[in-house]
PDB file with one MODEL, atoms N, CA, C and O in Angstrom:
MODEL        1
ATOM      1  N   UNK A   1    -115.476 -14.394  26.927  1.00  0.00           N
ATOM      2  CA  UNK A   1    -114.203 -14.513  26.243  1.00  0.00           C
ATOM      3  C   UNK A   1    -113.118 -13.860  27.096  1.00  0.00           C
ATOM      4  O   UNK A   1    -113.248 -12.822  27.744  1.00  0.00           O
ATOM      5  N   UNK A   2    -112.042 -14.613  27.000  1.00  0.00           N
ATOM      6  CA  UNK A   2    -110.922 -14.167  27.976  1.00  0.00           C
ATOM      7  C   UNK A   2    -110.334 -13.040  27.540  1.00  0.00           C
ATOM      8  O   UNK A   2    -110.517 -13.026  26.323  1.00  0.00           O
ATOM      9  N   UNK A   3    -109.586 -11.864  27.942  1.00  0.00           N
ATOM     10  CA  UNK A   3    -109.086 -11.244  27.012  1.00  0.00           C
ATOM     11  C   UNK A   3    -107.086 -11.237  27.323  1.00  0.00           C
ATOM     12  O   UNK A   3    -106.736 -11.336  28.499  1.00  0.00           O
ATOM     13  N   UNK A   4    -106.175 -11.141  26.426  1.00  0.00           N
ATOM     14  CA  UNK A   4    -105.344 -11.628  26.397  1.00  0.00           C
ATOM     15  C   UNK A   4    -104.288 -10.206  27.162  1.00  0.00           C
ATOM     16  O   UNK A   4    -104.294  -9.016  26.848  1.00  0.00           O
ATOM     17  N   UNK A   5    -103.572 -10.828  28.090  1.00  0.00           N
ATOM     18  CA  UNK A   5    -102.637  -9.470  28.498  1.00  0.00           C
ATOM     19  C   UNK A   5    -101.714  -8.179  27.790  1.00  0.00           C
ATOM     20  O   UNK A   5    -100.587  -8.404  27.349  1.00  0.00           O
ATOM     21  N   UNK A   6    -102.165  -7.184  27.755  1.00  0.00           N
ATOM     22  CA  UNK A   6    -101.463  -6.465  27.063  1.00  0.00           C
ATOM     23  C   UNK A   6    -100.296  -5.242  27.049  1.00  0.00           C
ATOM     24  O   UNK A   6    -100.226  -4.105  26.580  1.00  0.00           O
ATOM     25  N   UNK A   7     -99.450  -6.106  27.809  1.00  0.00           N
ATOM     26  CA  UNK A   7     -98.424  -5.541  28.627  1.00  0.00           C
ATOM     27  C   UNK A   7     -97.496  -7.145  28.994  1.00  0.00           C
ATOM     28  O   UNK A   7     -97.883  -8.293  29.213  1.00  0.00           O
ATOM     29  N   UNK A   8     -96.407  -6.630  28.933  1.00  0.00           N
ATOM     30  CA  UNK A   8     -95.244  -8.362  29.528  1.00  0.00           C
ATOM     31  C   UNK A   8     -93.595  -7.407  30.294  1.00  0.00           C
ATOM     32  O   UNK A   8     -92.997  -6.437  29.829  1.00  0.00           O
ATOM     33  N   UNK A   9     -93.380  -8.032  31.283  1.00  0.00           N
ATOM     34  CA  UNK A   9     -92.154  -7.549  31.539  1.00  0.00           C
ATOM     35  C   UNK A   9     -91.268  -8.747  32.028  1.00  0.00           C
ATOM     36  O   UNK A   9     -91.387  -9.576  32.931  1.00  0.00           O
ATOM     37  N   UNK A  10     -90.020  -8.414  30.738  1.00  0.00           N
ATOM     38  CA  UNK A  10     -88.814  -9.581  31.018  1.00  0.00           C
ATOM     39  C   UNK A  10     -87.620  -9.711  31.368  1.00  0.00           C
ATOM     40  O   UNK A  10     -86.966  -9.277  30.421  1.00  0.00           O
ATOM     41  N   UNK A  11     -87.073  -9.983  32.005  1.00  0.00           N
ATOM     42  CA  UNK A  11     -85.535  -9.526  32.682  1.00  0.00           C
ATOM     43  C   UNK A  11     -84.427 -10.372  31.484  1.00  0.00           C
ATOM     44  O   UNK A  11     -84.309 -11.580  31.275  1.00  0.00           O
ATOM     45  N   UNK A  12     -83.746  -9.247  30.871  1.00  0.00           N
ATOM     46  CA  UNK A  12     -82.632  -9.936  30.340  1.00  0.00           C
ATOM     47  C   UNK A  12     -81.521  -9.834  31.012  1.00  0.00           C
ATOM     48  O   UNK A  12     -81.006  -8.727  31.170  1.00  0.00           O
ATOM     49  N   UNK A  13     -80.895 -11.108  31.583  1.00  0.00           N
ATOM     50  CA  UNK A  13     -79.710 -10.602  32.255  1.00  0.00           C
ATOM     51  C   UNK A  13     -78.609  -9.487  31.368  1.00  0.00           C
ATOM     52  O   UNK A  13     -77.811  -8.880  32.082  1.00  0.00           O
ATOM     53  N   UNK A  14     -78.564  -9.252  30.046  1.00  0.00           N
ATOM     54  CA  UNK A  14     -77.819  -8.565  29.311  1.00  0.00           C
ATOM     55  C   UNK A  14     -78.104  -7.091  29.437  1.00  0.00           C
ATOM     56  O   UNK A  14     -77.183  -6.300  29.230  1.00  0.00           O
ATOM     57  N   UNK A  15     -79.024  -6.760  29.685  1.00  0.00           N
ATOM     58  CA  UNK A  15     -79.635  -5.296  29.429  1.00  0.00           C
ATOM     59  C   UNK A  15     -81.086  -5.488  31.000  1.00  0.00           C
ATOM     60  O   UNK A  15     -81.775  -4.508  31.284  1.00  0.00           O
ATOM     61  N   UNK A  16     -81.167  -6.114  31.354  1.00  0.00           N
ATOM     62  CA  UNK A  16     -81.977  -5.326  32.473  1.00  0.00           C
ATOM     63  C   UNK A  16     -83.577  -6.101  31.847  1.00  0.00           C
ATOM     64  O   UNK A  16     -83.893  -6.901  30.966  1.00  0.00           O
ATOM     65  N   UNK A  17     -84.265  -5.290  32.919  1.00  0.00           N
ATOM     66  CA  UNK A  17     -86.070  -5.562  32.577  1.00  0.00           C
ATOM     67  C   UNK A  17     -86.579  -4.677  31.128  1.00  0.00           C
ATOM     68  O   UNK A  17     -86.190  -3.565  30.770  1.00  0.00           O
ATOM     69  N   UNK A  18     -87.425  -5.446  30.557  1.00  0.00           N
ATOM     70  CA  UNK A  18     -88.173  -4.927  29.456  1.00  0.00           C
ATOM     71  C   UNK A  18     -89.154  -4.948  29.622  1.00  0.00           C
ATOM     72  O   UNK A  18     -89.718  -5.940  30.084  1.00  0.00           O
ATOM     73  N   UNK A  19     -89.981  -3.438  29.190  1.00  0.00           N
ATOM     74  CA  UNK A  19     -91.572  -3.839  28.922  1.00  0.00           C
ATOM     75  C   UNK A  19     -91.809  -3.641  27.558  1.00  0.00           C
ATOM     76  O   UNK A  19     -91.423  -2.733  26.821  1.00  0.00           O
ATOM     77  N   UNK A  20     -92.631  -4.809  27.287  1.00  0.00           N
ATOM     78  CA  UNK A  20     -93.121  -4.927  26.163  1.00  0.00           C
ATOM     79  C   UNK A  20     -94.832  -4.501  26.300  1.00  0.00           C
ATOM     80  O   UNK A  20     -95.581  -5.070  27.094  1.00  0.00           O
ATOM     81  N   UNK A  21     -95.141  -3.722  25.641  1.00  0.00           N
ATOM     82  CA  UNK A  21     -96.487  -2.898  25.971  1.00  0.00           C
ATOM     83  C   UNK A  21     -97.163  -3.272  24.495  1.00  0.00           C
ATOM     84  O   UNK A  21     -96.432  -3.513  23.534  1.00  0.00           O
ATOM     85  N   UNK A  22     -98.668  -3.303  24.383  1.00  0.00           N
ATOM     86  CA  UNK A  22     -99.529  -3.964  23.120  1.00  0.00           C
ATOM     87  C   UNK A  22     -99.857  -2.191  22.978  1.00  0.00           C
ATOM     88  O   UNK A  22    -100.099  -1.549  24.000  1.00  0.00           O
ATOM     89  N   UNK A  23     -99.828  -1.481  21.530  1.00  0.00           N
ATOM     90  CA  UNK A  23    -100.016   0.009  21.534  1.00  0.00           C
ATOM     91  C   UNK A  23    -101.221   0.114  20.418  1.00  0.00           C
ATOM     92  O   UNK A  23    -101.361  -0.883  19.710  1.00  0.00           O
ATOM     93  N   UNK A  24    -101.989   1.083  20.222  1.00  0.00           N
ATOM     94  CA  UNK A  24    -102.681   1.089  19.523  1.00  0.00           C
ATOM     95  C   UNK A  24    -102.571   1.640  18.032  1.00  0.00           C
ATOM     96  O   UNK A  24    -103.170   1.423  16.979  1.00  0.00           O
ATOM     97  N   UNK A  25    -101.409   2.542  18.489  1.00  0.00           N
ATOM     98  CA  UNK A  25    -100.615   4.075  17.531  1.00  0.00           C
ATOM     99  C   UNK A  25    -100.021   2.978  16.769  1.00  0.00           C
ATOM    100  O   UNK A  25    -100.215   2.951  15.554  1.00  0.00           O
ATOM    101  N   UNK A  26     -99.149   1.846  17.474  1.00  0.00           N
ATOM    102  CA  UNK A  26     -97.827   1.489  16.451  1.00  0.00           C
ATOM    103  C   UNK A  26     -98.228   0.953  15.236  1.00  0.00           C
ATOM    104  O   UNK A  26     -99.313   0.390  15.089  1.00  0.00           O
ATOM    105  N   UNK A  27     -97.368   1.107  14.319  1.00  0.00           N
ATOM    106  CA  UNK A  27     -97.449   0.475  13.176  1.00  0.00           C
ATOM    107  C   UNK A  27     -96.533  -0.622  13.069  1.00  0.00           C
ATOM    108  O   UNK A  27     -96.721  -1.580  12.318  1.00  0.00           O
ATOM    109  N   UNK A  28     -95.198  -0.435  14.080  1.00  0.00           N
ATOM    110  CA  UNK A  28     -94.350  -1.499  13.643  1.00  0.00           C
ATOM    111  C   UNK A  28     -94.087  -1.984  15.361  1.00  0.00           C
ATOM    112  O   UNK A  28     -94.805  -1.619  16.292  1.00  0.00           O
ATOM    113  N   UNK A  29     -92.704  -3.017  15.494  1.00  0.00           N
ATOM    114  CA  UNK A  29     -92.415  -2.655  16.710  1.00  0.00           C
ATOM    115  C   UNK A  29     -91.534  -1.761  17.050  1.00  0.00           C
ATOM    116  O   UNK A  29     -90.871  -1.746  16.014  1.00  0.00           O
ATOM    117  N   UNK A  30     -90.947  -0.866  17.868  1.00  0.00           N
ATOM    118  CA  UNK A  30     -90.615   0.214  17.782  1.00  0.00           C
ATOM    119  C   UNK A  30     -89.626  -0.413  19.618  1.00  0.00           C
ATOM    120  O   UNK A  30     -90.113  -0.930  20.623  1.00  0.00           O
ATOM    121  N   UNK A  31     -88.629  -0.148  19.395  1.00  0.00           N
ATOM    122  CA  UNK A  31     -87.937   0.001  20.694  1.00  0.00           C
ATOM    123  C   UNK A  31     -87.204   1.216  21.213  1.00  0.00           C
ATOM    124  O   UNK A  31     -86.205   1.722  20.702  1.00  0.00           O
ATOM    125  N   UNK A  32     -87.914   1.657  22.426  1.00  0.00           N
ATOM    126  CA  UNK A  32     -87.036   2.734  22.831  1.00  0.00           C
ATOM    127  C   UNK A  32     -86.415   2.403  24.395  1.00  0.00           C
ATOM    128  O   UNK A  32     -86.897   1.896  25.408  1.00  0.00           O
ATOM    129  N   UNK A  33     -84.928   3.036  23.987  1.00  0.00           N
ATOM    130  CA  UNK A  33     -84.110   3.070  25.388  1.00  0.00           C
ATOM    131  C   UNK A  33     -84.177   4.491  25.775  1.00  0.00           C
ATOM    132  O   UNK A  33     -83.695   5.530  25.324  1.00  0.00           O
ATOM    133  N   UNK A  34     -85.244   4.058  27.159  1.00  0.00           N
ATOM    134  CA  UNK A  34     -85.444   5.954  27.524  1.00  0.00           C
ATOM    135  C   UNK A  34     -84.132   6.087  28.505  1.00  0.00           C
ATOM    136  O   UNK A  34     -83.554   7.173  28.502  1.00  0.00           O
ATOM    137  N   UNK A  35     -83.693   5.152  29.249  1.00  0.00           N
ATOM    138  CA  UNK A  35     -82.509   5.447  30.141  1.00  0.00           C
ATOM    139  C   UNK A  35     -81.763   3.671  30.390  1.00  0.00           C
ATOM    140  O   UNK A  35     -82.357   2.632  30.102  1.00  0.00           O
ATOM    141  N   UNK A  36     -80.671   3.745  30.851  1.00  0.00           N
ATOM    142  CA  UNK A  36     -79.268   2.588  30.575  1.00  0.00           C
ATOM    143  C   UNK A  36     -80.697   1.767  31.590  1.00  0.00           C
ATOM    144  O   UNK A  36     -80.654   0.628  31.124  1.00  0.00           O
ATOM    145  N   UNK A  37     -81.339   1.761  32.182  1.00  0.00           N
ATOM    146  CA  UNK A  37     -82.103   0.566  32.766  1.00  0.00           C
ATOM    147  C   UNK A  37     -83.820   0.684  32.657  1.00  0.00           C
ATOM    148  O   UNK A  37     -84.581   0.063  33.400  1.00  0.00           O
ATOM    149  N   UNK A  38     -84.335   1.798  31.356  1.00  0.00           N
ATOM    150  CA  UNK A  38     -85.552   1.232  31.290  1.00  0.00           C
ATOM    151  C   UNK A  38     -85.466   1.298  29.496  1.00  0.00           C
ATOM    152  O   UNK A  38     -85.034   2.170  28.743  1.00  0.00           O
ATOM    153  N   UNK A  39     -86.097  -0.066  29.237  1.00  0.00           N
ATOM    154  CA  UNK A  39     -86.712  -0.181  27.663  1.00  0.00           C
ATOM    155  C   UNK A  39     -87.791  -0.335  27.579  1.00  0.00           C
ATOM    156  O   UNK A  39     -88.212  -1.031  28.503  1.00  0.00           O
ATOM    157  N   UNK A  40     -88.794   0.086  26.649  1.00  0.00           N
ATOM    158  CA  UNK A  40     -89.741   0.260  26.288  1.00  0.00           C
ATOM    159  C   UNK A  40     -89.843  -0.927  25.152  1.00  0.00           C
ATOM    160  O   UNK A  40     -88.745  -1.228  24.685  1.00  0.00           O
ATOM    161  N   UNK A  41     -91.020  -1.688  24.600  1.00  0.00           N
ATOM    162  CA  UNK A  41     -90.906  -2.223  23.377  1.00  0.00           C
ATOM    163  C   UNK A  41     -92.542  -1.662  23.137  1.00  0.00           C
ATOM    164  O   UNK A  41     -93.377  -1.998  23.976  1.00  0.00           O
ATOM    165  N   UNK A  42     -92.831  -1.067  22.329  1.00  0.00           N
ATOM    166  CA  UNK A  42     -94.062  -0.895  21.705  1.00  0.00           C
ATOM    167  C   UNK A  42     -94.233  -1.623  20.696  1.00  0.00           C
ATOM    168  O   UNK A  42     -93.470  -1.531  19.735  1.00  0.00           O
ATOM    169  N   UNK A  43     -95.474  -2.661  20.723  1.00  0.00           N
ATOM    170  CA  UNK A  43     -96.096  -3.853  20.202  1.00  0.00           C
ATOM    171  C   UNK A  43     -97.548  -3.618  19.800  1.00  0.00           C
ATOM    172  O   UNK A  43     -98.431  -3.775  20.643  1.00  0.00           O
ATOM    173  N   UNK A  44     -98.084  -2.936  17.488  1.00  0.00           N
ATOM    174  CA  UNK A  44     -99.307  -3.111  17.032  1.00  0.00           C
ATOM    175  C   UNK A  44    -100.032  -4.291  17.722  1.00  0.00           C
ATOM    176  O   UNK A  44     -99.592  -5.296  18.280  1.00  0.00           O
ATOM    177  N   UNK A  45    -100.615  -4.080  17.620  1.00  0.00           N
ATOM    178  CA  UNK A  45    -102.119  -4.593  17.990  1.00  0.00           C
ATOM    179  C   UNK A  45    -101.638  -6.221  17.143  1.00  0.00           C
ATOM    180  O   UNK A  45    -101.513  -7.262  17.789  1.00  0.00           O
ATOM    181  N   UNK A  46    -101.446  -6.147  15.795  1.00  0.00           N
ATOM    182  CA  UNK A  46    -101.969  -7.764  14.872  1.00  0.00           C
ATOM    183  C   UNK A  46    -100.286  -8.337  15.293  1.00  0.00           C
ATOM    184  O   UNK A  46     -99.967  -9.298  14.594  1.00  0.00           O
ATOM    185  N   UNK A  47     -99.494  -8.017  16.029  1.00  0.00           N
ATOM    186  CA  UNK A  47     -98.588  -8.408  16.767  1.00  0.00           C
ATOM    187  C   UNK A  47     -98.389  -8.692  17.635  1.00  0.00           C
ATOM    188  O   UNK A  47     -98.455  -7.731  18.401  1.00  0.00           O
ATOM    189  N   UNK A  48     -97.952 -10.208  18.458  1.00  0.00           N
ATOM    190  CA  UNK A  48     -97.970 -11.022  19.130  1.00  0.00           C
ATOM    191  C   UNK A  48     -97.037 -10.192  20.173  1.00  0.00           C
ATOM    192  O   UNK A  48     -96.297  -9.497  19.477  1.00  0.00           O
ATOM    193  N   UNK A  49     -96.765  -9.977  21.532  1.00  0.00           N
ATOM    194  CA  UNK A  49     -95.783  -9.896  22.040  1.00  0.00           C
ATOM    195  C   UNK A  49     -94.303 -11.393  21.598  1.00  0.00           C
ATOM    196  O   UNK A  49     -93.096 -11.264  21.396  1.00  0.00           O
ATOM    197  N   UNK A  50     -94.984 -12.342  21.608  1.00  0.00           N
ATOM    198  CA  UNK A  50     -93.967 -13.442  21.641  1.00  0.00           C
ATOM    199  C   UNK A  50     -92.986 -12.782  20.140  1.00  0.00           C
ATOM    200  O   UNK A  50     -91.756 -12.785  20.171  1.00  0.00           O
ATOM    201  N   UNK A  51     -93.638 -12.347  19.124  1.00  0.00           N
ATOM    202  CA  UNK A  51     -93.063 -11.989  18.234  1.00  0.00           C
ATOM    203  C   UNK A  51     -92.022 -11.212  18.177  1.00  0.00           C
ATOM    204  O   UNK A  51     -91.047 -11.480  17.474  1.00  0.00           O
ATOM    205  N   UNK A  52     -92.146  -9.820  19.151  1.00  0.00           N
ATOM    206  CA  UNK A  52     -91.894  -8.647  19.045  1.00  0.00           C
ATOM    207  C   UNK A  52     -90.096  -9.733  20.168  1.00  0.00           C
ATOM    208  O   UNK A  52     -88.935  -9.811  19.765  1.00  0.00           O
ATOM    209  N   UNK A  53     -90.633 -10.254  21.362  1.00  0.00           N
ATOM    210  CA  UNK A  53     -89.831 -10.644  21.997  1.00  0.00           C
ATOM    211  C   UNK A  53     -88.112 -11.247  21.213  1.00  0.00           C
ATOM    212  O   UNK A  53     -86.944 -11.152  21.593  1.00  0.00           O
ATOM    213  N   UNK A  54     -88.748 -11.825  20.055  1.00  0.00           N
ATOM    214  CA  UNK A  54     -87.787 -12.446  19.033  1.00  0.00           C
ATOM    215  C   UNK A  54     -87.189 -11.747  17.903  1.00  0.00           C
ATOM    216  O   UNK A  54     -86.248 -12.076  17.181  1.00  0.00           O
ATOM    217  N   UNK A  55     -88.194 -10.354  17.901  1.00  0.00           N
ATOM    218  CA  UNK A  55     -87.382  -9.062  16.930  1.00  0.00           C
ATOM    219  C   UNK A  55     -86.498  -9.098  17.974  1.00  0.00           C
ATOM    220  O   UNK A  55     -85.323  -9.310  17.676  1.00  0.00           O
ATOM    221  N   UNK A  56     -86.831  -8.915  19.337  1.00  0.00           N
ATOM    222  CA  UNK A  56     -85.843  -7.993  19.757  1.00  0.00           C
ATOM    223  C   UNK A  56     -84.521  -8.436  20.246  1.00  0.00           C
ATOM    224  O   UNK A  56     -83.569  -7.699  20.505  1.00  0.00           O
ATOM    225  N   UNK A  57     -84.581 -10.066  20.368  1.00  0.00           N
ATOM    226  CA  UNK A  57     -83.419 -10.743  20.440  1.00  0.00           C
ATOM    227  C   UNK A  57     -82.508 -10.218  19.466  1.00  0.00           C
ATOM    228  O   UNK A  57     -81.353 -10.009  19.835  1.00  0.00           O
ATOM    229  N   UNK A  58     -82.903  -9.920  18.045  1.00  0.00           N
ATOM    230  CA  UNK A  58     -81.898 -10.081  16.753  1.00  0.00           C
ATOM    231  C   UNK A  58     -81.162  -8.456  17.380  1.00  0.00           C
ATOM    232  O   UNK A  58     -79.970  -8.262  17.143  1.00  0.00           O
ATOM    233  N   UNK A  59     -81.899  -7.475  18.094  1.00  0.00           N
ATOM    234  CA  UNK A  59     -80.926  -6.554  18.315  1.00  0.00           C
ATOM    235  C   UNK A  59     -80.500  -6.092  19.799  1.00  0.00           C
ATOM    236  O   UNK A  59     -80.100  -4.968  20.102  1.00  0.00           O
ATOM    237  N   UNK A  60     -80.644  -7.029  20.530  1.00  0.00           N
ATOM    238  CA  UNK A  60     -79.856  -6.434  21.912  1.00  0.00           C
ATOM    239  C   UNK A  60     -78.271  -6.057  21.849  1.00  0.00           C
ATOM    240  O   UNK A  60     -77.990  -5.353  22.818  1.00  0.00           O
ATOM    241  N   UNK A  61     -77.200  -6.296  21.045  1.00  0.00           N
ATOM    242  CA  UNK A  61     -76.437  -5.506  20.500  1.00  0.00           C
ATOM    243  C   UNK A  61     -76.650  -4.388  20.919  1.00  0.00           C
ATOM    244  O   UNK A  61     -76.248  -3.907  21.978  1.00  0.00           O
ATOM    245  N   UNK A  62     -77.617  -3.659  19.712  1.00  0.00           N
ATOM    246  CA  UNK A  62     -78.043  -2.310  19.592  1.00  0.00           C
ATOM    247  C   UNK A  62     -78.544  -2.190  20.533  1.00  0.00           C
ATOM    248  O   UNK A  62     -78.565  -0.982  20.297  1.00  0.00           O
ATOM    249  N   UNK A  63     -79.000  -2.257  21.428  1.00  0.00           N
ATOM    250  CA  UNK A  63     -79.685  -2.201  23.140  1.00  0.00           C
ATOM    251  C   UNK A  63     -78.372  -1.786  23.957  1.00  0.00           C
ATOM    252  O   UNK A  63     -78.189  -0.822  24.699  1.00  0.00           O
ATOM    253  N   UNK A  64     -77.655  -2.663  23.639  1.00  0.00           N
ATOM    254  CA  UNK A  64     -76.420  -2.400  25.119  1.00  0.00           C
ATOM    255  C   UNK A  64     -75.928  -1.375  24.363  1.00  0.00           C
ATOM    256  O   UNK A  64     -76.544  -0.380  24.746  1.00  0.00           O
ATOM    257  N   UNK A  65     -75.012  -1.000  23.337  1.00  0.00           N
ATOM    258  CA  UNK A  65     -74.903  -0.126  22.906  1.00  0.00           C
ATOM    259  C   UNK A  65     -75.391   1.172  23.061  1.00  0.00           C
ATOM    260  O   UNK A  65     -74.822   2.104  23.628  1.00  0.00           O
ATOM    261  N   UNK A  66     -76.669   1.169  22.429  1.00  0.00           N
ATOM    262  CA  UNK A  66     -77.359   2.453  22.938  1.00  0.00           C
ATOM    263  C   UNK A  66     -77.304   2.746  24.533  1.00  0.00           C
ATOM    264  O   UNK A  66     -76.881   3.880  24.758  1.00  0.00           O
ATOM    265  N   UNK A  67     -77.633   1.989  25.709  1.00  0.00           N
ATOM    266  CA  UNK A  67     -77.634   1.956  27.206  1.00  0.00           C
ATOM    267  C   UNK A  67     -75.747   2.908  27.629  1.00  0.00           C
ATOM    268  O   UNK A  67     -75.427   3.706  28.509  1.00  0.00           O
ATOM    269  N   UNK A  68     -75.066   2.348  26.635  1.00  0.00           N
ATOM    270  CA  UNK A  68     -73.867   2.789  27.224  1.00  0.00           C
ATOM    271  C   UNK A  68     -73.682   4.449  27.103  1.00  0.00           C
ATOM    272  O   UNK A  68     -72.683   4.994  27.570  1.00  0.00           O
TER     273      UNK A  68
ENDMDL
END
């Protein structure tokens, strides 16, 4: 059985590269801006990255914001 990648990194031209990381701890998805050019997305386990990718569209707003 294949096993599925658990880790993704995506360049938004708006805010820079993201990693989206699969966590074991999380309960939800959880985004942190540790500095104006690295984000973190921590992604439960019964959560798809593709999912988490489309939370996080609804707030890059709050991304650039926070970065500034």
């Amino acid at each position: 059985m294949r096993r599925q990648k658990d880790y993704k990194y995506i360049e938004y031209p708006e805010i820079g590269t993201i990693f989206f990381e699969k966590s074991e701890r999380a309960k939800r998805v959880v985004i942190y801006v540790k500095s104006p050019d690295r984000v973190r997305v921590a992604v439960p386990k019964h959560i798809s990255i593709r999912k988490a990718e489309r939370y996080l569209n609804t707030k890059l707003e709050w991304i650039q914001k926070t970065q500034s």
